[in-house]
C-alpha positions in Angstrom: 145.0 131.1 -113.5 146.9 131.7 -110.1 150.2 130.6 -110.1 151.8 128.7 -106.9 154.4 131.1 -105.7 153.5 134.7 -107.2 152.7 137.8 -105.2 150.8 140.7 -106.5 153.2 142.9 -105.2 155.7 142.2 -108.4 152.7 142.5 -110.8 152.0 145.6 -113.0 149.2 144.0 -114.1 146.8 141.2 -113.1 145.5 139.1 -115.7 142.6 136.8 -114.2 140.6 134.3 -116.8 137.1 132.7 -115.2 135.2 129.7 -115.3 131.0 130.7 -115.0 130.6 126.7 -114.8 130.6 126.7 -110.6 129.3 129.2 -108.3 132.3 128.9 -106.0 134.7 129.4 -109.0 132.9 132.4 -109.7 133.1 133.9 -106.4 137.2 133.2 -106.1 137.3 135.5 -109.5 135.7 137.8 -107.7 137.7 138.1 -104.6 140.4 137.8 -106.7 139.1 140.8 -108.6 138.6 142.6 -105.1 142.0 141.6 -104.2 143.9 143.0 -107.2 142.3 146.1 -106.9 142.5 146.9 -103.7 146.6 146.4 -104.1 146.1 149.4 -106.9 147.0 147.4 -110.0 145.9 147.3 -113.2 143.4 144.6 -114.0 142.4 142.9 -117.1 139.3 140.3 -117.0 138.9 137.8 -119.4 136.6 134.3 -119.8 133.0 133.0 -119.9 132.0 134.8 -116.6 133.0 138.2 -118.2 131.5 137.4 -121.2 128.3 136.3 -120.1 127.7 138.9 -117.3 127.8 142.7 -118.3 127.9 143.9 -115.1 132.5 143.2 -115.0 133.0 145.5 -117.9 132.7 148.6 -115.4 135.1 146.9 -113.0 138.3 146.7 -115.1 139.8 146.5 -119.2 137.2 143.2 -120.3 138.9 140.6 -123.4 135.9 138.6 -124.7 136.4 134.6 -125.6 136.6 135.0 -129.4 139.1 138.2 -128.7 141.5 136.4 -126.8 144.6 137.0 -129.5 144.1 141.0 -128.4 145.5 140.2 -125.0 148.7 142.0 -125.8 146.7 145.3 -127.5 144.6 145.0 -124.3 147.5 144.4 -121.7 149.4 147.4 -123.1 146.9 149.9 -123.1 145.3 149.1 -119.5 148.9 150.0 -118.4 148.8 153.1 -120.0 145.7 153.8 -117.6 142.7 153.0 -120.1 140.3 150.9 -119.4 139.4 149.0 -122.5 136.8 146.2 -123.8 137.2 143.6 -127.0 134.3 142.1 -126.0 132.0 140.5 -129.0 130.1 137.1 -129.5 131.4 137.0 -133.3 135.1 137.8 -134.7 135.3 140.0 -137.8 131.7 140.2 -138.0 130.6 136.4 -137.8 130.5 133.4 -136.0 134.0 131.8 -135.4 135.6 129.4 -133.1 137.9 132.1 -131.6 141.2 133.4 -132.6 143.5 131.3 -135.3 145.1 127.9 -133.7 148.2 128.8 -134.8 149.5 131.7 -132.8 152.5 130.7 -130.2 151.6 129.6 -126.7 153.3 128.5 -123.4 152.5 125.6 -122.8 152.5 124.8 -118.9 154.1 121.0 -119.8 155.8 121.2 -122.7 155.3 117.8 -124.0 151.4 118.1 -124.1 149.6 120.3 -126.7 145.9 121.0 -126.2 143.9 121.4 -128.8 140.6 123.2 -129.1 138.7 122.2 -131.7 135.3 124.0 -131.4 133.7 126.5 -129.2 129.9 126.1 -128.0 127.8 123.9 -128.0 123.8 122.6 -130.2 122.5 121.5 -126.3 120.5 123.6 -124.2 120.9 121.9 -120.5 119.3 124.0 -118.4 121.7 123.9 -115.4 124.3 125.1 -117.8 126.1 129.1 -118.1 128.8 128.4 -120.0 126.6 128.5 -123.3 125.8 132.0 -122.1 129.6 132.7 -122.7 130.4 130.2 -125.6 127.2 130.1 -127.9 126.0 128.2 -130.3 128.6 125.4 -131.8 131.5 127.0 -134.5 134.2 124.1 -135.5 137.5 125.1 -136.8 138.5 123.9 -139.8 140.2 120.0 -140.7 143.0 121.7 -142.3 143.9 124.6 -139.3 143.3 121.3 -136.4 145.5 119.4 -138.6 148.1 121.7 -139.7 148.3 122.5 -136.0 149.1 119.0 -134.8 151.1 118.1 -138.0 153.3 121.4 -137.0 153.6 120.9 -133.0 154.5 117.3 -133.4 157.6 118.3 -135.9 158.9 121.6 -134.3 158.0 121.3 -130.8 159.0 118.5 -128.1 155.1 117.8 -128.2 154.2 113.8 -127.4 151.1 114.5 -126.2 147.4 116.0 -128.0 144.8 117.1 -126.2 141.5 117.5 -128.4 139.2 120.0 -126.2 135.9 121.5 -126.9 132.7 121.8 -125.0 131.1 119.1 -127.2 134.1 116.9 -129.3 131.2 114.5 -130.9 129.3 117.6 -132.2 132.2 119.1 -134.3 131.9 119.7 -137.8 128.4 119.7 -137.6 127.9 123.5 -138.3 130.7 122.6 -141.1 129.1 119.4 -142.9 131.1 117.3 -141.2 131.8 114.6 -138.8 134.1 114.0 -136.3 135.5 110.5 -137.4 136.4 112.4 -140.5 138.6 115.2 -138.1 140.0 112.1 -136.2 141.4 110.1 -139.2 142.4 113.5 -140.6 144.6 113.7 -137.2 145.5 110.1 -137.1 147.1 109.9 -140.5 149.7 112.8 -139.4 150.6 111.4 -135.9 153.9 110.2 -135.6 154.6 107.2 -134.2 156.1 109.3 -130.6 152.5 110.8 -130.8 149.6 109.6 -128.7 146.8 111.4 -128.8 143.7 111.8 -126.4 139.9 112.6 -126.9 138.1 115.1 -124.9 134.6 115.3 -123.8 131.9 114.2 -125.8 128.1 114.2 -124.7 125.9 111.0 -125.4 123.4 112.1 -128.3 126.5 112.4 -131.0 128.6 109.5 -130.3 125.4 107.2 -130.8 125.8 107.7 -134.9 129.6 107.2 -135.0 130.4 104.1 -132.5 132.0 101.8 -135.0 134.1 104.7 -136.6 135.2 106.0 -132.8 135.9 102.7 -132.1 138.2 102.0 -134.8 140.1 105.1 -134.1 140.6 103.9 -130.5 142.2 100.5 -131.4 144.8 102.8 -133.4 147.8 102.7 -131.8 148.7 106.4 -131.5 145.7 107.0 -129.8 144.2 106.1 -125.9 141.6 103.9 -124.9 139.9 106.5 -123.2 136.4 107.9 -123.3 135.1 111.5 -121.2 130.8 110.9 -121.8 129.1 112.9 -119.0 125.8 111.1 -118.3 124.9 113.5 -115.2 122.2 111.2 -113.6 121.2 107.7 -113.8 117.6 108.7 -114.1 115.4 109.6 -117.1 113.1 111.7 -115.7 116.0 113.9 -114.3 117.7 114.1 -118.1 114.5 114.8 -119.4 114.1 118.3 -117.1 117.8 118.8 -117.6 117.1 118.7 -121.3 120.0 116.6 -121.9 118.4 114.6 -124.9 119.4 110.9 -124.5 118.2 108.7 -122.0 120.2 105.9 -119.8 119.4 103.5 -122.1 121.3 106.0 -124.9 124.4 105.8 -122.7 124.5 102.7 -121.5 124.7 101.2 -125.2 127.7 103.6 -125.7 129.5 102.0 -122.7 128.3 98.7 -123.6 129.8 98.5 -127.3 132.8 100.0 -126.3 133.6 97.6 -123.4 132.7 94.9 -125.7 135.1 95.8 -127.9 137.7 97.7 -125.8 137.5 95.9 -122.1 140.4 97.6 -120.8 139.0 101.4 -121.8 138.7 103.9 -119.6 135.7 105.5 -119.5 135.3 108.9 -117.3 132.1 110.3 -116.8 130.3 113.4 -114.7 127.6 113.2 -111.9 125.8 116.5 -110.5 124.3 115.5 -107.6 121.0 117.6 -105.8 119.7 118.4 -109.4 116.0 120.6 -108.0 113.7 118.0 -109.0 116.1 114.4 -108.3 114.4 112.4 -105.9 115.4 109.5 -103.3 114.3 107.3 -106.2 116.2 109.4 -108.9 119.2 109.4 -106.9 119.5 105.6 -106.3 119.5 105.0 -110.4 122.6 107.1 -110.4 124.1 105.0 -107.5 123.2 102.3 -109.7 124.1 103.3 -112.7 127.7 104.0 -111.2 127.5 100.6 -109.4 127.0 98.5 -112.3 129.2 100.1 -114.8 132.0 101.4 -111.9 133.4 103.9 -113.6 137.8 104.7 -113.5 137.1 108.0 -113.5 134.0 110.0 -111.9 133.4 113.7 -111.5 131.1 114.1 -108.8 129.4 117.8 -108.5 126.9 119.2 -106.3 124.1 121.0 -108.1 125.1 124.9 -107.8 122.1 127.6 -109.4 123.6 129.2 -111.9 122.0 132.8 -112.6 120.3 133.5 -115.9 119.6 129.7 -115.9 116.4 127.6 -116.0 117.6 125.5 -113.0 118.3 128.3 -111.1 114.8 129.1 -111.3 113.5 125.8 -109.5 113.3 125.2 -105.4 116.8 123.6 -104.3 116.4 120.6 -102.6 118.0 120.8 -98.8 121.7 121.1 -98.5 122.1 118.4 -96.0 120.6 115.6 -98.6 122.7 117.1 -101.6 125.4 116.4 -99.4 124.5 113.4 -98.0 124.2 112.0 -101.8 127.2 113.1 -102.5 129.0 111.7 -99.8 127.5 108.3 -100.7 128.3 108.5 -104.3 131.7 109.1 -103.3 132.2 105.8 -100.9 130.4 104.3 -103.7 133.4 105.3 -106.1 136.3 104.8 -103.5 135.0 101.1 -102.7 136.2 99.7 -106.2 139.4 99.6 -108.1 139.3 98.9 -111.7 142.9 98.1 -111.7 143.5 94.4 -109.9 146.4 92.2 -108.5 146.7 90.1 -111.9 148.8 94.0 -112.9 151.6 92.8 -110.6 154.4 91.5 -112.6 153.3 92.3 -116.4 155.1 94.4 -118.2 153.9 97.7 -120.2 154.8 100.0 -122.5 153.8 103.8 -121.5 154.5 107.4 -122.4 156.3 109.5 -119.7 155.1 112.7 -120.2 155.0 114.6 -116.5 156.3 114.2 -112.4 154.1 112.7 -110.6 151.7 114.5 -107.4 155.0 113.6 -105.0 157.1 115.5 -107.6 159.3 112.3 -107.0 158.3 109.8 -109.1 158.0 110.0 -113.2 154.4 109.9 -114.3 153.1 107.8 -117.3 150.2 106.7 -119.0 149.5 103.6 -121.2 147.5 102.6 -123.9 144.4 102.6 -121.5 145.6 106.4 -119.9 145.8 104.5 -116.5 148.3 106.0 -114.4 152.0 104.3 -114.1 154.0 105.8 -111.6 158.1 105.2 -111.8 160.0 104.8 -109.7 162.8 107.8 -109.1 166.8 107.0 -109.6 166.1 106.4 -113.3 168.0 108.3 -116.4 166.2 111.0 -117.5 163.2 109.3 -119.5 160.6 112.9 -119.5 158.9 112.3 -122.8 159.9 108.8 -123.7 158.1 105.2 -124.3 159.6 102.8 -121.7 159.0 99.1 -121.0 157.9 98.3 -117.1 157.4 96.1 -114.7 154.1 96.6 -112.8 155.1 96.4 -109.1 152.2 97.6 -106.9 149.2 99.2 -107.3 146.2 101.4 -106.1 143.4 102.4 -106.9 144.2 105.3 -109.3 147.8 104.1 -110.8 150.3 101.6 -110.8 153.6 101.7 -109.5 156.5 100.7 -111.9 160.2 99.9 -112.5 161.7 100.8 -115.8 162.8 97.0 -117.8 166.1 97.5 -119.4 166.5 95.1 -122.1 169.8 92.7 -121.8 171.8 94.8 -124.2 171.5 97.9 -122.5 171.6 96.3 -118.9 175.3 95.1 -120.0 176.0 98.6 -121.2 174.7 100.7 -118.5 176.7 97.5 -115.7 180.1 98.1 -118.0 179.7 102.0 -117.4 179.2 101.7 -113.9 182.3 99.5 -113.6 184.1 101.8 -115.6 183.5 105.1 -113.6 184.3 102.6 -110.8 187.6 101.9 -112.0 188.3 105.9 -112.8 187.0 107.1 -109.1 189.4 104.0 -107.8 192.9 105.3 -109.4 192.1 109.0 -108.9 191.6 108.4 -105.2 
């Protein structure tokens, strides 16, 4: 991770972590790479591209996904001038999640903790590296998730949990378990500040839990809010990806949960230009988006992935993976899922960042739509406040913080009593 505003030139070492899911994200690690070492600095590389490509360990010091607690062994000795490598598929001689959930962190917002809860993955998609890296699924345990949570939310000014994992619905598996039983686990610790948010899940292990997820997602400390990458409105397509549901899997998931939650928010991923979509493939996905017009949609363009099955197969032309793409997009920028009967209501949402204009407060509520608020209020970072809804677009709201009558008399007495002190000391 670059951050906005550093310069090499105070660095004694570079750090740089990888993603291998993108071909253009790999190629910025490597220039990256390039760069640091052409400014003569030590260099440590660490992440899924390093792990799954040997060919990096000659390059620089190497720390390997389930090795990632010897950063400070590794970043010490590379100093020194050695070029070292914790670089393993297994920790202490088996499988394992990666290092122990506990260890201390810096957390880039403060008030959000996220939370892996498994590493790999039981699919084998073959468009997809990051397996390469991660392996098969290994779940940490309900009691280190939940004694990480319980401790956070106690210590720490954490209001937010993140569960993250290349596969949430598949956790415990490999364990016995299931994940409603992690997420009541979690649930019954939560305090009441607490909200907590689900991360990706792919369609084939939701199917056997719907009524247990859905309970969880009417409780209050958690958000209405669903991530199921479907990838492509075509059967035939999910069939060569291996992706082992078909529509008719996913569409069931989206329609019992609508049914039951109408104001959810369900996010889910397109890769567009997959080698063997066709005109007619395509237009199920521009379908399937149509009908079900998504809050939230990840559009990608298919990028070969070496080492991969798909990467294997003829690409289809650039200009029509594009042109997809682009229509996809109007697609998704033609709808809003938030409407004018907003104006004027009032909700209750966390605060928990600034927003994009690094003016305005940024909340969520229950459905993890965007409320934006207006500046000029007390410091709120990390609070529940009431709001009025007074415009909207299509990815937030805009707001004004409700004072309730009490307070509103309070906060008008103090500000004609500092008006009465700056009057006599003039």
């Amino acid at each position: 991770m670059l951050f906005k505003g550093w310069r090499y030139d105070d660095a004694q070492v570079v750090v740089l972590n990888s993603c291998t899911v993108k071909g253009p994200s790999e190629q910025h690690f490597k220039n990256e790479i390039d760069r640091a070492l052409k400014g003569k600095k030590h260099v440590v590389l660490a992440g899924c591209v390093v792990q799954s490509d040997r060919s990096y360990r000659s390059v620089a010091s190497v720390i390997g996904v389930q090795q990632i607690d010897k950063i400070v062994e590794v970043v010490e000795e590379t100093i020194k001038g050695h070029k070292v490598s914790f670089m393993s598929a297994k920790r202490h001689g088996k499988r394992s999640p990666g290092a122990e959930l506990a260890l201390p962190k810096i957390r880039k917002n403060e008030l959000i903790e996220i939370v892996p809860i498994s590493t790999g993955c039981l699919n084998n998609c073959t468009y997809c590296k990051t397996k390469h890296a991660r392996g098969q699924l290994a779940s940490y345990s309900i009691d280190s998730i939940v004694s990480r949570i319980r401790n956070v939310c106690e210590y720490d000014k954490v209001v937010e949990i993140w569960l993250t994992s290349e596969d949430l619905g598949a956790w415990g598996i490999d364990l016995g378990h299931t994940i409603p039983e992690l997420l009541n686990s979690i649930v019954n610790v939560l305090p009441k500040k607490c909200m907590l948010r689900l991360g990706m899940s792919n369609p084939p292990y939701m199917l056997d839990h719907l009524d247990e997820i859905s309970r969880i997602l009417s409780h209050p400390n958690v958000y209405e809010f669903l991530h199921i990458p479907v990838q492509s409105g075509s059967d035939s397509v999910l069939l060569e990806m291996k992706r082992e549901y078909s529509i008719s899997d996913f569409q069931k998931i989206c329609d019992f949960m609508l049914a039951r939650h109408p104001n959810i928010t369900i996010a889910t991923d397109i890769i567009c230009g997959y080698p063997t979509e066709t005109d007619e493939d395509f237009k199920l996905t521009y379908e399937l988006v149509n009908k079900y017009k998504f809050p939230v949609l990840f559009i990608n363009q298919f990028y070969p992935r070496p080492g991969t099955v798909a990467a294997k197969l003829k690409r289809i032309p650039t200009h029509i993976v594009k042109a997809r793409t682009r229509q996809l997009n109007e697609l998704f920028l033609s709808y809003t899922n938030i409407h004018k009967s907003v104006l004027g209501t009032t909700q209750t949402v966390l605060v928990t960042d600034i927003a994009h204009d690094k003016v305005k407060f940024l909340a969520h509520n229950k459905f993890y739509q965007q409320v934006l608020i207006d500046p000029g209020q007390p410091n709120i970072m990390g609070q529940w406040v009431n709001v009025k809804i007074v415009s909207f677009g299509k990815f937030s709201m805009v707001a004004q913080i409700v004072y309730s009558s009490t307070f509103s008399q309070i906060l008008f007495t103090i500000i004609i009593f500092t008006c009465y002190i700056l009057f006599y000391l003039k």
